[in-house]
Phi, psi and omega in degrees: 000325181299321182295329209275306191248019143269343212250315209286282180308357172281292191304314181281356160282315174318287185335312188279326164289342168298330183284313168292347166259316164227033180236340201252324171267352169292264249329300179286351166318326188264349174312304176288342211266345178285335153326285203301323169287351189268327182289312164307343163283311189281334188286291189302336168272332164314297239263304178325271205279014177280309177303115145351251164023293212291323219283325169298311157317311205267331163312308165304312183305292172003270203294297144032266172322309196278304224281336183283340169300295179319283176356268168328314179302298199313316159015277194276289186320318212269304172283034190260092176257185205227140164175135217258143193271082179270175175023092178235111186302132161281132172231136191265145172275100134202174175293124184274339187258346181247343192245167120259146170243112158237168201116349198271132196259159185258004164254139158235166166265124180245118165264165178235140202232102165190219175256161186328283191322308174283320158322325167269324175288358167278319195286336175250019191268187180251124181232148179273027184065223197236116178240208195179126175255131162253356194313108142124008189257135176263151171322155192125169168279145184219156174247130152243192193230116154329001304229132133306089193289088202267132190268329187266114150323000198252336173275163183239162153217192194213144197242141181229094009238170197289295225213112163251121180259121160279155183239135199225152207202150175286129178289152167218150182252135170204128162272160198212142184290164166244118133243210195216154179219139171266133207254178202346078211282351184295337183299326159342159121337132142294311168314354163277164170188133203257118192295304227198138161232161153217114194271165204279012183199148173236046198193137166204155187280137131284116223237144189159149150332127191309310186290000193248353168286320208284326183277352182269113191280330190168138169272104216234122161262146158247136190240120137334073186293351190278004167302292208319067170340135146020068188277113178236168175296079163213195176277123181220126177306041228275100151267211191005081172264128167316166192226186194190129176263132186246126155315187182283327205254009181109339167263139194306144183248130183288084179212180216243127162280151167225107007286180196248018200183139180228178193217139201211127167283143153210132199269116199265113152244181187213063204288147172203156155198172192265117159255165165275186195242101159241130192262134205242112126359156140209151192065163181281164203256176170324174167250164194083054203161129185223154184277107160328287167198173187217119197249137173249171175306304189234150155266326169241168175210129187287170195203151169198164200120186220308190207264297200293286180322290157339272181349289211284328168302127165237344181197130167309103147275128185240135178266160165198134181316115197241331183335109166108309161011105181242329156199195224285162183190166207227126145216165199272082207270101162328116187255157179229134191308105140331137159358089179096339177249123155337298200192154219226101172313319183258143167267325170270128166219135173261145224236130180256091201252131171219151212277165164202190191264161200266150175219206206194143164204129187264150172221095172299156166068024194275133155316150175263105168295189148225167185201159182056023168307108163291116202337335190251018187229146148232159214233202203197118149285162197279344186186146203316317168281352167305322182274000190191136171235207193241137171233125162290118173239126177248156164154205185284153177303334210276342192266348209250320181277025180252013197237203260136129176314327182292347179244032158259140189268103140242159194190139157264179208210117196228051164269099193069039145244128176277228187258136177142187174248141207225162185253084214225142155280148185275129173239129187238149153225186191185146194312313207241081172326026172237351186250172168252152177223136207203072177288150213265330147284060204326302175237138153258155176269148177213166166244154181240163179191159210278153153274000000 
């Protein structure tokens, strides 16, 4: 044990002189020798700068130094401009066929931060804008990050906005009927009139979100006539007409149609026909004083408009105001389009009315019709004066002698009376609208009953 710990005590002396030859006496050596050089620096600069002289050179050198310093920074400060980037499109990275993304905005403002000189060569470089990766992100919300792809490293920019959160969706396909709505259809020829479209398809897919499927009311092309090249009556081809998807109240839903444009034959006609002009009175005229005659500008007018409308028109009735009327008189008459016709060869018409003393003729024995009997009832007077009454005709003398019984009328109007017995008023008209019909038997009696 003694030998053990003489031995121990050996090693840390050996130890401590190694330390002391060669790590403890350079270290103070060089300690000192830099003291000395350092008491000689300071002695030879005391001596420097005890002189004038020295101290006005060394200010200068100074002051020097900072304005260059000083300089460099304002510089660096002075080109540092600003400028801002507006409505710059994002374009997003992901499957388009398996996803929808919303929340995505389709613009951002980017400023750009540098010198002048880089700033306008970033503005004329070609850049790939600003995009956003979804790759690999599942339905659900997600927060992302913007990116510039900016080609000069010498600029900083800032994007507003940076950090966006999008909602991400499965896409789903749902097929949807096609229909169609014509859009300025007033823009037509009026002398035109479109018979028929037929689009080349009658089904198209919709691609979205569940919940935006779920909200699509009807699938719409819309045709445009203001499309139509140079539209006449014929058969014409309209391509790309846009489709448009509508909710229940009418507003558009934002989903992906397939196809995005259909194409439609539409068939263009120019139905017409030559009708008369019958000019119809209204009101009582003075008393004593009846209408003579009544002349128009024109007697017939071409008509146009739908196939159907044309078919059904037989004759233009125009009314003109007679209330009161005491003498002859010219009017200017506006015509106004019926129901279903398009356009009117004349717009205008003038009407020549010239008044006469009014005179009175009875036409014994006129049959009593019916009219608007429903089909499954028939009806019966009740007695012999029920069946034929007396009609008083007023007007000019010269008009009451042009007419005839065959061209008086009477009639009842048994439209919504059932089965049973009834009191119906007697209504007389007649061919010739310058005279009044007037029976003298105001009501008959009838009975109705089943066939």
């Amino acid at each position: 044990m003694k030998k053990i710990g003489r031995l121990i005590v050996r090693l840390f002396r050996h130890l401590g002189l190694f330390f002391d030859k060669w790590l403890i006496t350079p270290i103070t050596k060089l300690i000192l020798r830099l003291m000395e050089v350092g008491k000689n620096f300071v002695q030879s600069f005391d001596k420097i700068s005890s002189r004038k002289s020295s101290l006005l050179v060394i200010s200068l050198v100074l002051a020097f130094l900072v304005f260059v310093l000083i300089d460099q920074e304002s510089n660096v400060m002075i080109n540092q401009y600003a400028e801002i980037l507006y409505d710059q499109p994002v374009t997003a990275v992901y499957n388009e066929e398996s996803y929808v993304v919303e929340g995505l905005p389709e613009t951002v403002d980017i400023t750009l931060i540098g010198q002048r000189r880089h700033i306008f060569l970033a503005k004329q470089s070609p850049s790939k804008g600003v995009s956003v990766d979804l790759t690999g992100l599942k339905p659900g919300n997600h927060k992302v990050t913007l990116k510039y792809a900016q080609r000069l490293k010498s600029l900083d920019y800032k994007l507003d906005p940076s950090q966006i959160t999008v909602t991400i969706y499965e896409k789903i396909s749902e097929n949807r009927a096609l229909t169609y709505d014509v859009l300025n259809q007033d823009s037509l020829d009026s002398k035109l009139y479109i018979q028929n479209i037929e689009i080349d398809r009658s089904d198209v897919i919709v691609k979205g979100a569940q919940y935006k499927l779920d909200q699509v009311a009807t699938v719409k092309a819309l045709l445009d006539v203001k499309n139509i090249p140079n539209p006449k009556a014929e058969e014409i081809l309209v391509k790309d007409i846009p489709l448009v998807a509508y909710d229940n109240n009418g507003n558009i839903i934002d989903v992906e149609i397939v196809p995005k444009s259909v194409s439609a034959n539409v068939s263009i006609i120019s139905p017409s026909k030559e009708i008369p002009i019958k000019i119809v009175p209204e009101g009582d005229l003075a008393f004593g004083k009846s209408i003579k005659t009544m002349e128009t500008s024109i007697s017939k007018i071409t008509v146009y408009g739908s196939q159907e409308a044309v078919d059904a028109i037989q004759q233009l009735e125009v009314p003109i105001d007679v209330n009161g009327l005491d003498k002859d008189k010219e009017y200017n008459v506006t015509l106004k389009r019926p129901n279903g016709i398009t356009e009117l060869s004349s717009k205008t018409l003038i009407v020549k009315v010239v008044l006469d003393n009014s005179s009175s003729k009875e036409f014994d024995n006129v049959s009593v019709q019916t009219q608007n009997l429903d089909n499954n009832l028939k009806v019966q007077a009740l007695s012999d004066a029920d069946r034929q009454v007396t009609v008083v005709v007023k007007g000019s003398e010269e008009s009451i002698n042009n007419i005839t019984p065959a061209d008086i009328t009477a009639f009842v109007d048994l439209k919504n009376y059932g089965v049973g017995e009834h009191e119906v008023e007697v209504q007389v008209t007649g061919t010739d609208l310058k005279l009044s019909y007037e029976s003298k038997t105001k009501k008959i009696k009838v009975r109705i009953s089943e066939k």
